[in-house]
PATOR-374731 format. One record per residue: residue number from 1; x, y, z of N, C-alpha, C in turn. Coordinates in steps of 0.1 Angstrom, whole numbers. Atoms other than C-alpha are relative to their C-alpha. Example, Ala and Ser with C-alpha at 12.3 -4.5 7.8 and 13.67 -1.06 7.14 Angstrom:
PATOR-374731
SEFI   resi     n.x     n.y     n.z    ca.x    ca.y    ca.z     c.x     c.y     c.z
SEFI      1       9     -12       0     123     -45      78       9      12       0
SEFI      2      -9     -11       0     137     -11      71      -8      11       8
This chain:
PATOR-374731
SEFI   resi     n.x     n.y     n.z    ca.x    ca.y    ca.z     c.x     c.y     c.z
SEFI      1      14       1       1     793    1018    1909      -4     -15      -1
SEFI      2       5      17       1     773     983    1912     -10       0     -11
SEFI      3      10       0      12     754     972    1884     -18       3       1
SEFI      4      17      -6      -4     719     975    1902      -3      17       3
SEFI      5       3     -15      -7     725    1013    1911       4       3     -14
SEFI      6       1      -9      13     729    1022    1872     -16       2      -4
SEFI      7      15      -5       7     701    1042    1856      -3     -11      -7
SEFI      8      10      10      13     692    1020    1824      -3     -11       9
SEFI      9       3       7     -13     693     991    1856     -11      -2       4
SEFI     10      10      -7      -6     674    1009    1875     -17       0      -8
SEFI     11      15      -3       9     645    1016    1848      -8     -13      -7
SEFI     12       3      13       5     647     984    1832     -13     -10      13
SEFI     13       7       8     -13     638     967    1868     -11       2       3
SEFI     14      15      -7      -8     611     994    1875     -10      -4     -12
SEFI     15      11       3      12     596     983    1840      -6      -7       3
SEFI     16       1      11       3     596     949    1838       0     -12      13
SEFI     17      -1       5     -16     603     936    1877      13      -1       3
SEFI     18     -13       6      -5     630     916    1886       7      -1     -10
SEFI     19     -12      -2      10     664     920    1870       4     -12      -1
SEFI     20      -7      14       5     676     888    1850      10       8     -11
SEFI     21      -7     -10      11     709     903    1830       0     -12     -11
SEFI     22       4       6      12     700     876    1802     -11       6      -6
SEFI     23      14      -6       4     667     890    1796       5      15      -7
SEFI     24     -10     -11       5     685     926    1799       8       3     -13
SEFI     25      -9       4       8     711     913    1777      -9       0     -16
SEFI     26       5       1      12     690     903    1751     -16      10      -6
SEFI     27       7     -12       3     668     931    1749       5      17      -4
SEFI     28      -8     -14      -2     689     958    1752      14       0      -8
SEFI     29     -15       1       2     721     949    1739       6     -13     -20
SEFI     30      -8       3      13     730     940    1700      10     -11      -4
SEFI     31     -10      13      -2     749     911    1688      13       7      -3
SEFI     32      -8     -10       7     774     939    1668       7       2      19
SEFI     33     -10     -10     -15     780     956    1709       3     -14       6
SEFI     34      -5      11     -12     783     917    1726      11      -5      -6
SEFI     35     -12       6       6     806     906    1701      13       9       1
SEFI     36      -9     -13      -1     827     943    1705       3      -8      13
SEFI     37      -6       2     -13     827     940    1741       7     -19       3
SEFI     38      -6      10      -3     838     903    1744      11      -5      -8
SEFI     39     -14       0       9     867     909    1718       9       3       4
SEFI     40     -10     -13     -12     878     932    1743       5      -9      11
SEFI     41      -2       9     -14     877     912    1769       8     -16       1
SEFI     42      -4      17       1     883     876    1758       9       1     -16
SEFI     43      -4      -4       7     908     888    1729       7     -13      -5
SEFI     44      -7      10       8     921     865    1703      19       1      -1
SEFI     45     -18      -2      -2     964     860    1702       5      -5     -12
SEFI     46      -9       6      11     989     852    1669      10      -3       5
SEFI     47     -12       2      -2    1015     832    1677      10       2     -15
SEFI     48      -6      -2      14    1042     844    1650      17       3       3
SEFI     49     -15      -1       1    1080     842    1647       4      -1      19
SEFI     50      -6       5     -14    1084     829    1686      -9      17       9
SEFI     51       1     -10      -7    1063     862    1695     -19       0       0
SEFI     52      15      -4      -7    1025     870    1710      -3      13     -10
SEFI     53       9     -14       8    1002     896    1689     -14      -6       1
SEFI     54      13       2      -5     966     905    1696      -6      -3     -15
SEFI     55       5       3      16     948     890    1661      -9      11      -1
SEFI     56      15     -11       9     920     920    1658      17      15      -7
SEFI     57     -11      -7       6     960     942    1650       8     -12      -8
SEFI     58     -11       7       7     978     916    1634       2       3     -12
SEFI     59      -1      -3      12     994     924    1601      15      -8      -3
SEFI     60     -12       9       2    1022     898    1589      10      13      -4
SEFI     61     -10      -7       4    1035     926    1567       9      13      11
SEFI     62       0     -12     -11    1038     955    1593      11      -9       8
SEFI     63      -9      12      -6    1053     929    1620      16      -4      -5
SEFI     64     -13      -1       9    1079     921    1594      12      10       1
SEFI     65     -11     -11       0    1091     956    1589       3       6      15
SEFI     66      -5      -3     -14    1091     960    1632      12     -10       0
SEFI     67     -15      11      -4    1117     934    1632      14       2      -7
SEFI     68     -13      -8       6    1137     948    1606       4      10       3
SEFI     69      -1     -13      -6    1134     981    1624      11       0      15
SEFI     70      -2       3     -16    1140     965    1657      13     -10       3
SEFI     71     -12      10       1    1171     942    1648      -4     -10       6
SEFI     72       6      13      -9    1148     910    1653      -2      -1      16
SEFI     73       5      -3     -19    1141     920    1692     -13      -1       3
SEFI     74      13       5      -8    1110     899    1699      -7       9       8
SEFI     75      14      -5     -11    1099     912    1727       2      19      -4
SEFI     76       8     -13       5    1103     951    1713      -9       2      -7
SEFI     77       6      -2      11    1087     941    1685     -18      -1       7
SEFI     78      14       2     -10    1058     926    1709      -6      15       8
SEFI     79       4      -8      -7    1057     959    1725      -5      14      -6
SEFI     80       0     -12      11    1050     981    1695     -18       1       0
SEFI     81      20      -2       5    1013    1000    1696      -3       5     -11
């Protein structure tokens, strides 16, 4: 689907005229939902014990006991959801 052929789009345009998605944006859309969706998107990283973790899951303690679980195996431990 393209962004001009969604309903809210769509209705928005027929309101107000021409679509500017800043205008959109800030009418329509919450700092709480822009900050959600660009966490998702542009996601923060912990470098920790030589290994990658996404910081909105990071837990030093948790992490810990994967490695003791996992016989220090980096990248298993990196791959734990």
């Amino acid at each position: 689907m393209e962004l001009y052929d969604m309903p809210q789009i769509k209705d928005w345009t027929a309101h107000v005229g021409a679509f500017n998605l800043r205008t959109f944006m800030l009418a329509n859309v919450s700092i709480a939902e822009a900050f959600s969706v660009a966490t998702l998107l542009c996601p923060e990283f912990v470098e920790y014990r030589d290994c990658v973790f996404l910081k909105l899951f990071f837990d030093e303690k948790i992490v810990d006991s994967w490695f003791g679980q996992l016989k220090n195996d980096g990248p298993a431990v990196e791959s734990v959801r």
